[in-house]
C-alpha positions in Angstrom: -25.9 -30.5 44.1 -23.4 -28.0 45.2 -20.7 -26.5 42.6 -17.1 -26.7 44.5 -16.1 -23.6 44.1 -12.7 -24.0 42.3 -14.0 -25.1 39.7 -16.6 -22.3 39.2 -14.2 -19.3 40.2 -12.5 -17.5 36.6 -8.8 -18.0 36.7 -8.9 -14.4 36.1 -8.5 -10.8 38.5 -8.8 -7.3 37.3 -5.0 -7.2 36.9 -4.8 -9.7 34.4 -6.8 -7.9 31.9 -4.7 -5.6 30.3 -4.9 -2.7 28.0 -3.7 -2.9 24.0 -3.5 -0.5 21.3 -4.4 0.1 17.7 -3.5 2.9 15.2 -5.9 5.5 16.1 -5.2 5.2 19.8 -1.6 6.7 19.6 0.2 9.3 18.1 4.1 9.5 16.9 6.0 12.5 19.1 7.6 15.1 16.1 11.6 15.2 17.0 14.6 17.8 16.2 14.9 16.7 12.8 18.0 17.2 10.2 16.2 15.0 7.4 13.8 15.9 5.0 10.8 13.6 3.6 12.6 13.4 0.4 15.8 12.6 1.6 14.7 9.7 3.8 15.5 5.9 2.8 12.1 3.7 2.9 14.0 0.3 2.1 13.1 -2.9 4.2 13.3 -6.1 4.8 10.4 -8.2 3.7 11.6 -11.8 4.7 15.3 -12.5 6.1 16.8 -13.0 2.4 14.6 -10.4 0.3 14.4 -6.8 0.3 11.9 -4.5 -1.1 12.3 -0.6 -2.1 9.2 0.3 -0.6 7.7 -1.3 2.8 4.2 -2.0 1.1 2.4 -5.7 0.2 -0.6 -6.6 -1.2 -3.1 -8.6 0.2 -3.5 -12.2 -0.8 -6.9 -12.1 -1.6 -9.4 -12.7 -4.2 -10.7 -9.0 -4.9 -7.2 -7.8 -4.6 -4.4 -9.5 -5.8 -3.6 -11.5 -8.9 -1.0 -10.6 -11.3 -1.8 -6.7 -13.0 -1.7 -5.3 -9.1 1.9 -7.6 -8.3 3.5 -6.4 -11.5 2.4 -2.9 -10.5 3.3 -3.4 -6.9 6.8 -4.6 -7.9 7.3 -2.1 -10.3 6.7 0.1 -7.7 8.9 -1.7 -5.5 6.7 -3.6 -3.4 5.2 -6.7 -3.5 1.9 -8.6 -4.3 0.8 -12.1 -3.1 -1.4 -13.9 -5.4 -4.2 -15.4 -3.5 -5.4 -18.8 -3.5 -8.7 -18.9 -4.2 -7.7 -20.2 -7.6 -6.7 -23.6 -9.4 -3.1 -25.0 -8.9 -2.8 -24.6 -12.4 -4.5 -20.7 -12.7 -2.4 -19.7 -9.4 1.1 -21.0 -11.4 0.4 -18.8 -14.0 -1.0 -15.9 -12.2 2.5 -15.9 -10.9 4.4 -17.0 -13.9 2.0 -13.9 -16.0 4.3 -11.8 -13.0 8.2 -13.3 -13.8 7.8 -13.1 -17.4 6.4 -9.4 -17.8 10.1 -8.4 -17.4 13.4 -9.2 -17.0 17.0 -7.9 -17.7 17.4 -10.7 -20.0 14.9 -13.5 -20.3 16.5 -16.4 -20.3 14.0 -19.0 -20.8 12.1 -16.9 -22.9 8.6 -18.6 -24.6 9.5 -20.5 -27.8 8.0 -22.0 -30.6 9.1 -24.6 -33.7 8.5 -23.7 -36.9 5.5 -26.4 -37.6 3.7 -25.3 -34.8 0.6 -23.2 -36.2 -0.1 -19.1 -36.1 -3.0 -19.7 -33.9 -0.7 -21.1 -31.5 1.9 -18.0 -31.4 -1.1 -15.7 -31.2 -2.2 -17.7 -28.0 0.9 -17.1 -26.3 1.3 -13.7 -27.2 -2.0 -12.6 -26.2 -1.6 -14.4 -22.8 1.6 -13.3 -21.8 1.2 -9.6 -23.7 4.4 -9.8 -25.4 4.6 -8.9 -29.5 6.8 -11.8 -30.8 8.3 -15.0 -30.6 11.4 -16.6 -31.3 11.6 -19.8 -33.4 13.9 -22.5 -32.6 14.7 -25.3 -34.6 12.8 -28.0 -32.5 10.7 -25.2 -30.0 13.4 -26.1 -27.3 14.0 -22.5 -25.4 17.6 -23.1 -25.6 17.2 -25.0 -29.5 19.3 -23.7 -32.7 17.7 -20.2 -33.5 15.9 -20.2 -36.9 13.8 -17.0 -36.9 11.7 -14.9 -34.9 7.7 -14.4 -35.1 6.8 -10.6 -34.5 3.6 -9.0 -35.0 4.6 -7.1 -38.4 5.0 -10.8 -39.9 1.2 -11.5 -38.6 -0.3 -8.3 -39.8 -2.9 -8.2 -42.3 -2.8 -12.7 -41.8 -6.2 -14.1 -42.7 -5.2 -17.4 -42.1 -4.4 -19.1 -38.9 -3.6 -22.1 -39.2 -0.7 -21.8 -41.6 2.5 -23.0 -40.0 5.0 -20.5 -38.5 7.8 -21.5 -41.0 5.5 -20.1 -44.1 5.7 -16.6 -42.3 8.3 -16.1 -39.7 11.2 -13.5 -40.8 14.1 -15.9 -41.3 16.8 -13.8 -42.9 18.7 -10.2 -41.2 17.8 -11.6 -37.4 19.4 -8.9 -35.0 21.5 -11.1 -32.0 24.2 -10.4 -29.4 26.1 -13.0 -27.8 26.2 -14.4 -24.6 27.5 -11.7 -21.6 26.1 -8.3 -23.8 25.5 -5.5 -21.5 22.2 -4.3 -21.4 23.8 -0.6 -22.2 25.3 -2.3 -25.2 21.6 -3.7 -25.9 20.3 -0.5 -25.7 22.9 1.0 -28.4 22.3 -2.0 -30.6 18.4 -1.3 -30.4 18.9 1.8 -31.1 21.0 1.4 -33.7 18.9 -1.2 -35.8 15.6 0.3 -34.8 14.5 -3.4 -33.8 12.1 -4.0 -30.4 14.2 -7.6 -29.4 17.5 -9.1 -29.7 18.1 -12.5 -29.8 20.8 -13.6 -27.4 22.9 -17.1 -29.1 25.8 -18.5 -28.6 28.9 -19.2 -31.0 26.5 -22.8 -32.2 23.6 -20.0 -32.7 21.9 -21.6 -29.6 19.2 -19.2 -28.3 20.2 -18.4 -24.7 18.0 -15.6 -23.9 15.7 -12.9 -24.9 16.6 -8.3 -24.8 13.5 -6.7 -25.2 13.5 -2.5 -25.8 10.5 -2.6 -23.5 12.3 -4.2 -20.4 15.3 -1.9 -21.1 12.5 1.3 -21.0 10.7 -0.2 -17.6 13.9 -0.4 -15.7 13.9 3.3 -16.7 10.7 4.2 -15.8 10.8 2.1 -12.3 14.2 2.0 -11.2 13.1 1.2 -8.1 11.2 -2.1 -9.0 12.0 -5.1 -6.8 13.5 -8.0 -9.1 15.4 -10.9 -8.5 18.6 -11.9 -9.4 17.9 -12.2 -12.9 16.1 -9.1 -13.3 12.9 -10.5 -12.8 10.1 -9.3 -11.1 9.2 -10.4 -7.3 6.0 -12.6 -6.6 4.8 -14.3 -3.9 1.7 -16.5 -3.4 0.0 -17.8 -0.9 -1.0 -21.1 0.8 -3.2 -22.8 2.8 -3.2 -26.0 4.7 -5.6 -27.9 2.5 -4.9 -31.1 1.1 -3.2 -30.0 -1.7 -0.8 -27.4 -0.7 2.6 -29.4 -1.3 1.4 -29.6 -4.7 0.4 -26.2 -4.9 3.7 -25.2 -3.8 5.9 -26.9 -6.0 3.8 -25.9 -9.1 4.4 -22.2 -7.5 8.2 -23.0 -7.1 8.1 -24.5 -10.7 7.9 -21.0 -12.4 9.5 -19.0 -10.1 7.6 -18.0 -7.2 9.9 -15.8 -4.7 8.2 -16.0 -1.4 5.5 -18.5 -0.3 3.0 -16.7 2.3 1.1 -19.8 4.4 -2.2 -18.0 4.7 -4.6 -18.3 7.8 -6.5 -17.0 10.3 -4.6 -18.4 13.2 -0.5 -19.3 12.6 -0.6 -20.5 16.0 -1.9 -23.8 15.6 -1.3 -27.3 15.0 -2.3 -28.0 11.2 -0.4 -24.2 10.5 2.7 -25.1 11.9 2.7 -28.6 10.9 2.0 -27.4 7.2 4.8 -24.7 7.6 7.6 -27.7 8.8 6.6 -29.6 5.9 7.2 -26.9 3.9 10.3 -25.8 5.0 11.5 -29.0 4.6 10.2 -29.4 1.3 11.5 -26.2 -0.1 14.7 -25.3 1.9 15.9 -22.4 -0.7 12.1 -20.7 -1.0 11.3 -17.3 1.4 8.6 -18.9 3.8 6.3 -16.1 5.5 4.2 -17.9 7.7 0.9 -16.4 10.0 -1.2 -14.8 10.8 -0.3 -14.6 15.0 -0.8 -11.4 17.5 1.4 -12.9 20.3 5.0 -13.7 21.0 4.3 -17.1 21.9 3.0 -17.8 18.0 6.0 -15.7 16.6 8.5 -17.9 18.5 6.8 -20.9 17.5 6.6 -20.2 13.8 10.4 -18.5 13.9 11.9 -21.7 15.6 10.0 -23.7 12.5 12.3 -21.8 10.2 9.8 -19.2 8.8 11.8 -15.8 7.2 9.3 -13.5 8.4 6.2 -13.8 10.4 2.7 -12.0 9.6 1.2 -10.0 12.3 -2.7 -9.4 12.9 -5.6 -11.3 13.8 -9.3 -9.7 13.3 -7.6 -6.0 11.8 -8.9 -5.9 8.8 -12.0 -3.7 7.7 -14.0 -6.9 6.4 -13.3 -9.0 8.9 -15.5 -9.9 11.7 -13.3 -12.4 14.0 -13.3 -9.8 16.7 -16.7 -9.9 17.1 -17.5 -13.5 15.7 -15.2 -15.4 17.6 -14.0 -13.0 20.2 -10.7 -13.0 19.9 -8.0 -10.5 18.4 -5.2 -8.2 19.5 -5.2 -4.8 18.5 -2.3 -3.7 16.2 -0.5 -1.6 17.8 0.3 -3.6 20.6 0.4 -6.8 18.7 3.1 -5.8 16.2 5.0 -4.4 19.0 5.1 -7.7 20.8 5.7 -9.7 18.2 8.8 -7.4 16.6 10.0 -7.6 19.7 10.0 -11.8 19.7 11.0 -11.8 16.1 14.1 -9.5 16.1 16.0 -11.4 18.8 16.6 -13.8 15.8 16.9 -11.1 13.4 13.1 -12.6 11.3 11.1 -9.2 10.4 7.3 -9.1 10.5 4.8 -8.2 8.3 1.4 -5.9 9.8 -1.5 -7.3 8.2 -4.4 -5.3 8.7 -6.0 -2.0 9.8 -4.3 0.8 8.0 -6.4 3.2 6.9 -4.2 5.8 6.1 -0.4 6.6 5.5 0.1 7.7 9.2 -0.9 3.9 10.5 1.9 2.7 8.4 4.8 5.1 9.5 2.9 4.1 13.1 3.2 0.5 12.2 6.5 0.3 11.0 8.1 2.4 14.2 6.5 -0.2 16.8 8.8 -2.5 14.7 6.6 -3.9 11.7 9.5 -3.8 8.7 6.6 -3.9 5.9 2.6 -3.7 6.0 0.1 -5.7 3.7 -2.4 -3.6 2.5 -6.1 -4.8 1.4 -8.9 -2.7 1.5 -6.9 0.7 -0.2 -5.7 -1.6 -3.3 -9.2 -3.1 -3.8 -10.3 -0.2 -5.3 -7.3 0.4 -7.6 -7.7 -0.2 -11.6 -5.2 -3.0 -10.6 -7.2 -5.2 -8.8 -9.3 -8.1 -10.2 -12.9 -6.8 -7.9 -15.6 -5.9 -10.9 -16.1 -2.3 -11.3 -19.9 -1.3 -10.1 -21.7 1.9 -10.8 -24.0 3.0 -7.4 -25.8 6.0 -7.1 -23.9 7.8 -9.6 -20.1 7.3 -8.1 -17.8 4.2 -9.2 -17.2 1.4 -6.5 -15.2 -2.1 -6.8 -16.6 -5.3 -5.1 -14.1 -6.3 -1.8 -14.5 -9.0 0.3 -12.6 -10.7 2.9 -11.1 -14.2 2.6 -13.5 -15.2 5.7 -16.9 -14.4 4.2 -19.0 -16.8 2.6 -18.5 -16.0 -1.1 -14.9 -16.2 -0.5 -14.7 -19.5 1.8 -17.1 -20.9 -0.8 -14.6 -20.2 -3.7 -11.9 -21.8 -1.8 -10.6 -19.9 1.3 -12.1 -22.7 3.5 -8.9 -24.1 4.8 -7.8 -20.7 5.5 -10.5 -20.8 9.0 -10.1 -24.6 9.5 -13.6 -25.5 7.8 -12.0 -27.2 4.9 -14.4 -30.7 5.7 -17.6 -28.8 5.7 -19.5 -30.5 3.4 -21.1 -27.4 1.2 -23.7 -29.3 -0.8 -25.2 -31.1 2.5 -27.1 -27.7 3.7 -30.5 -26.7 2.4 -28.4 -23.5 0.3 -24.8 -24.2 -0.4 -22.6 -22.3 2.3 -25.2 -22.6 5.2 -22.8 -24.7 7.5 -20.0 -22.2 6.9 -19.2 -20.1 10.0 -17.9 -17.1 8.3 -15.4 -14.5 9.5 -15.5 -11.7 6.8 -18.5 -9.6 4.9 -18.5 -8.9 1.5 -19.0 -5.2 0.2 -17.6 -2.5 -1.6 -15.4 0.2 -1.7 -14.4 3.6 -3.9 -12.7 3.6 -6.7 -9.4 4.8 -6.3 -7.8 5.2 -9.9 -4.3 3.7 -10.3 -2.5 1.9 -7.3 0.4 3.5 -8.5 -0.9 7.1 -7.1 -2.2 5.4 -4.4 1.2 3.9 -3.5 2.5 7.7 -4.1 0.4 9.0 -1.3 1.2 6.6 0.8 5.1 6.4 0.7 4.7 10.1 0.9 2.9 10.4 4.0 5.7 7.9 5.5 8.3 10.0 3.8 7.1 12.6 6.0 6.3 10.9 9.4 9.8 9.9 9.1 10.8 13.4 8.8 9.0 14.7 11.4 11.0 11.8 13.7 14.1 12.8 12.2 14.2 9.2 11.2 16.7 9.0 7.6 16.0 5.4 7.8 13.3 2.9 9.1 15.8 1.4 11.6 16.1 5.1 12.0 12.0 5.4 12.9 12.2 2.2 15.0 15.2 3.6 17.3 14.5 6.8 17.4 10.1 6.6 17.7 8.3 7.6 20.6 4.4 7.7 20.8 1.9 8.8 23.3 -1.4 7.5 24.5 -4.3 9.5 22.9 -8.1 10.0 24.2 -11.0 10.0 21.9 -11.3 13.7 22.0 -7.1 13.7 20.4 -8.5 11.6 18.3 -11.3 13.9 17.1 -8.9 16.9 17.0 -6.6 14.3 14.9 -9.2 14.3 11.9 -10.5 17.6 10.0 -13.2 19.3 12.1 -15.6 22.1 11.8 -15.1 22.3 8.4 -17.1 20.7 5.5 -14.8 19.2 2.8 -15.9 21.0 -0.5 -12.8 19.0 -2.6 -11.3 15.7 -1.1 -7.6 14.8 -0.9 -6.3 12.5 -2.8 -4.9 10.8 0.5 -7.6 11.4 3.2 -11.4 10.6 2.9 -13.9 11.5 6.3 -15.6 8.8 7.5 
């Protein structure tokens, strides 16, 4: 039989095959510049309604992001998602552990009757790491005030199930009313050498909570990102499983600031029908919706009502959808196409995946990314949840991505479309999974909060070197050239072995 021709013949010439870029295949050109690093302003825009101090997320994923790395990454003044690969209920309070670590003034602060039992305070202070409890007259958060439950009345207690009444301090209780400043807090701390005051009203109603330890974080991170009631940001992330409305509203429920709908490819039917639902659903929550590499899946997911769009398909170091699936866009051009898409409606985009080092992001953020998610550099951060694992002598953390097997087998399924695959119908569970990630490890990196140093100061000084005072600035102002291989080479230390590593570069 003879093939017609037409139908045999690719659709495609040498001129449609084009050429993209990724971080290490260009280079920022240095400009007159009147602005030093430390003068430079590294605010952004993470979705159209929330700003963030510095341009920096974490990763929604399992070996990276649950609530010690976002309340670090806040404080800081970025951002962490909490991933999904947990229970409705253990991804609530993942978040909820986030909002409650501090606040200006807590005003639905944890509350507790005075028949309820010691055990039960003790509970709640270990989970939420907080060192007392006020006691209202029926446990109501905004009941009549009757005492307060601190950890001086449960020294040295032996027994606990006695009730709360037979040992909470009842008499002397230090409160403020309603509208107290929190500079007139601090005084009255001070004054009565007391770690809380009890906000009431003129009926003695408890309206809120003043802790000394809020008071001295908003010192010691006065850059944190908070919300409008002095809270710290969260996000979370979803997928397009069965139960994501559900998921969502138990997110919204306890105060989840930005929902992040979580896959490998935004550009697709369940995606976008998931993300309208959504958006419907929850008109007042921050939607970031992705992940997409073209303008086509930006415009798509923008005209949906999304406020802000993740950029990056097959960029991260664990993931294998390049190679697996073929497909991908590297980030360079990617970002630059789809910043381009998303800021004729003013919606900025997130780069997800691929930096390696502080130069990607200042590279990143010039082509028009207004923040970065980071996975692989946080993994190895005291912050993240990834267990700590001694190898030939040095200290590593486990990472994986949200595409490998372990990962799709914890719950991650949905996020590559294979949510139906029946895992116990293989001979080994997992066998009809068609992963797109590898699990491994990676160093030890200490605190996230020197890693985050290193980082903002190696954009600090990009900037500089562009003149750039502001990332608008950068994104104006940037121009980059084309490198070879050989620029590349010259790019990284050579002829030279490292005898003492820096604390912000590491050979390959």
């Amino acid at each position: 039989m003879k093939l017609d021709s037409d139908t045999t013949a690719s659709r495609f010439t040498a001129a449609d095959v084009t050429v993209a870029l990724t971080f290490d295949d260009v280079l920022l050109v240095p400009r007159q510049s009147e602005v030093l690093p430390a003068d430079v302003e590294v605010s952004t825009q993470l979705t159209r309604n929330i700003a963030l101090n510095v341009p920096i997320i974490s990763a929604a994923m399992d070996t990276v992001t649950e609530s010690r790395l976002a309340i670090a990454m806040a404080q800081l003044g970025g951002l962490g998602i909490i991933h999904k690969n947990l229970s409705i209920d253990q991804q609530a309070s993942e978040v909820d552990r986030v909002k409650r670590s501090e606040s200006g003034m807590i005003v639905n602060p944890i509350t507790l009757s005075p028949s309820d039992r010691l055990h039960q305070a003790l509970d709640l202070m270990q989970k939420y790491r907080i060192s007392g409890v006020p006691i209202t007259e029926n446990g109501d958060t905004e009941g009549k005030l009757v005492g307060i439950l601190t950890n001086r009345d449960l020294r040295f207690e032996g027994d606990v199930d006695r009730a709360i009444s037979e040992v909470m301090t009842r008499e002397n209780l230090i409160t403020v009313p309603v509208g107290t400043t929190l500079q007139e807090a601090r005084s009255i701390l001070h004054t009565h050498r007391v770690e809380k005051l009890l906000v009431v009203d003129q009926d003695f109603m408890l309206k809120g909570l003043i802790t000394v330890k809020d008071i001295q974080k908003m010192i010691t991170y006065p850059t944190a990102s908070k919300d409008e009631l002095g809270r710290l940001r969260v996000g979370a992330a979803l997928g397009v499983a069965k139960d994501t409305v559900a998921r969502a509203e138990a997110l919204v429920a306890v105060g989840v600031d930005v929902l992040a709908v979580d896959t490998a490819h935004g550009h697709s039917k369940g995606v976008m029908a998931m993300v309208r639902t959504l958006r419907k659903q929850f008109p007042r929550v921050e939607l970031i919706a992705g992940n997409v590499a073209t303008a086509d899946g930006t415009e798509a997911l923008i005209d949906l009502g999304v406020d802000g769009v993740k950029v990056g398909i097959g960029a991260g170091s664990i993931c294998t959808t390049r190679v697996i699936a073929g497909i991908g866009m590297p980030m360079i051009s990617a970002l630059a196409e789809c910043a381009e898409a998303a800021g004729r409606h003013g919606i900025p985009v997130i780069g997800d995946g691929g930096i390696r080092y502080s130069g990607d992001i200042t590279k990143a953020l010039a082509v028009g990314a207004s923040t970065v998610m980071i996975g692989s550099l946080f993994a190895g951060t005291d912050e993240s949840p990834g267990e700590l694992i001694l190898f030939q002598g040095r200290s590593f953390k486990e990472y994986r991505g949200m595409g490998s097997i372990g990962a799709m087998r914890a719950g991650s399924r949905d996020r590559y479309f294979q949510e139906d695959y029946d895992l116990a119908s293989g001979t080994e569970e997992g066998n009809k999974l068609v992963p797109e990630g590898i699990e491994g490890r990676v160093p030890h990196k200490g605190s996230v909060g020197a890693m985050i140093h290193q980082l903002v100061g190696g954009l600090r000084a990009g900037m500089g070197y562009c003149g750039a005072g502001t990332l608008p600035d950068l994104q104006k102002n940037a121009r980059l050239v084309q490198i070879t291989q050989a620029g590349m080479r010259e790019s990284h230390v050579h002829d030279v072995v490292i005898t003492k590593e820096a604390p912000n570069y590491r050979s390959e």
